[in-house]
Steps between C-alpha positions, in 0.01 A plus 500: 500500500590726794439867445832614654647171274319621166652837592811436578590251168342813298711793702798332475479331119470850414804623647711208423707663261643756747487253850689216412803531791755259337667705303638680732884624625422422901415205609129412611427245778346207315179434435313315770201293346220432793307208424262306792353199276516308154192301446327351250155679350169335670311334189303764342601756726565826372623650847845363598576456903629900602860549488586167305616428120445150332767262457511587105574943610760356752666295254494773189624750763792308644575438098507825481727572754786240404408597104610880590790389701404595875682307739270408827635574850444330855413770775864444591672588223299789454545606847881464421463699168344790661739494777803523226598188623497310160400608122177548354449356167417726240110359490402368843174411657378415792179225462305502835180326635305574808266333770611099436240301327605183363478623124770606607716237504272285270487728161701832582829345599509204192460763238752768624735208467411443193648843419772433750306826700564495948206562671486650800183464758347764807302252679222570807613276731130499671380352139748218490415436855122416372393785720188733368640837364211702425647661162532149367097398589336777314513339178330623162258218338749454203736402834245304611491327199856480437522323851255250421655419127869490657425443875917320492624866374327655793633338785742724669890407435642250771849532705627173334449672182651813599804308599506357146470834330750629734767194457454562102560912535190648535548754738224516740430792716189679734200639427384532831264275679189634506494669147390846680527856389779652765409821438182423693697287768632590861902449569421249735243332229790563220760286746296236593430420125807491400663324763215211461612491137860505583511241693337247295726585252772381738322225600402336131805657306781604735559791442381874562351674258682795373247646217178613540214614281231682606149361507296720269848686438319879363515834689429465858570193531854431590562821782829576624424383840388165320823431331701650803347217714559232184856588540522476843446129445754412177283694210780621295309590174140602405282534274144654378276461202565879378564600161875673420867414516781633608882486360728236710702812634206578693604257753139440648391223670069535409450368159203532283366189318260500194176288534466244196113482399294245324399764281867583419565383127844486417545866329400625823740234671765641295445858592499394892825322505690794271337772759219614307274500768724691741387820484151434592585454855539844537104537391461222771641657751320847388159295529590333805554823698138680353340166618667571824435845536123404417483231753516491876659139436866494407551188488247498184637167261510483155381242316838447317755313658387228759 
């Protein structure tokens, strides 16, 4: 396990009793539950494939979810909720993937419909397009292995089956097209990506894309000039991979997400999707600065988040 993982299921078991956010008079923004991959363990392999959970976590976790009575949103209707343009039921959460591989639409979306539980996907457009995205090629061996065990689950997602998921209500949205860190990008570099990636979205799914999550997603990462630029071409909402919500009333239009481990069991599950994990993105953003400050490069990248 992670160091920063071990730490943070320790830091915040311990303070469970006095984080848990759902008790609350004002209302919080939902919880929004990052996941990239579900796929199955390699044979003997201890190590599962970074930033994935099995089929067996996904389905205990959506179980818990429609157990506890949390009612899953599309990126629309949470983009109307926010806006005060319809109501927010009293649990609500919003279930997201990112990048597009096809475990995807092979494992993720059958079990959330098990649970009757919308998905909603941030695809890189550059992936689907078969096109080599140099985050994606650095792979761990446990990846490796993984790849050669389930080569099927991963192949990257293709438009028909984007169209599919899209017919059926998956909302599908950007992620960019290059999968790069725009805090270390030029304007012109920032335009030309997403432009690329917004028109293939109009070309394969006819439409423009209108949400946006930011490729890495910590601080640094998503600048204002970055998200100016995004909006300059239809980008109505964003959002990061940060730690902390705010109440509905805040009327913002950046939205933290919470990253859903492999190593997560389901007490610590629990304690993400009733906030219990919120207050450690203040020590994030604390750590992220020092690293800064220590640094000459500011666009240094966590390892959380991708």
């Amino acid at each position: 396990m992670r160091p920063s993982i071990f730490f943070s299921k320790v830091a915040t078991r311990a303070a469970w009793p006095v984080t848990r956010r759902d008790r609350g008079t004002a209302p919080l923004v939902p919880p929004v539950l990052c996941y990239h991959r579900v796929l199955p363990r390699s044979g003997n392999d201890k190590q599962q494939a970074r930033y994935s959970v099995t089929p067996a976590q996904f389905r205990a976790q959506m179980s818990v979810l429609a157990s506890e009575g949390f009612t899953s949103l599309t990126l629309r209707e949470f983009s109307g909720a926010m806006r005060g343009l319809r109501e927010l039921p009293p649990r609500s959460a919003l279930i997201t993937f990112d990048d597009g591989y096809n475990d995807n639409y092979a494992l993720a979306w059958p079990i959330a419909r098990e649970f009757g539980m919308k998905l909603n996907l941030f695809i890189c457009t550059g992936l689907v397009e078969g096109e080599n995205i140099e985050v994606f090629e650095r792979r761990t061996i446990s990846e490796k292995r993984s790849e050669e065990d389930y080569p099927a689950l991963w192949q990257p997602l293709q438009w028909s089956q984007l169209r599919e998921m899209s017919a059926a209500g998956v909302d599908v949205q950007f992620h960019s097209h290059g999968h790069e860190n725009m805090g270390s990008l030029s304007s012109a570099d920032i335009t030309a990506d997403a432009a690329r990636g917004i028109s293939l979205f109009k070309k394969h799914l006819g439409f423009t894309p209108t949400y946006f999550a930011f490729p890495f997603g910590h601080y640094g990462s998503y600048p204002h000039v970055a998200r100016a630029l995004l909006a300059e071409q239809g980008i109505e909402i964003f959002f990061t991979t940060e730690l902390g919500r705010k109440t509905v009333e805040d009327k913002q239009t950046t939205f933290s997400r919470i990253v859903i481990h492999t190593e997560d069991d389901l007490d610590s599950f629990r304690r993400k999707i009733y906030g219990g994990y919120d207050w450690m993105g203040t020590l994030r953003k604390l750590n992220y600065s020092v690293r800064g400050w220590l640094s000459s490069d500011q666009s240094t990248r966590w390892s959380e988040g991708s």
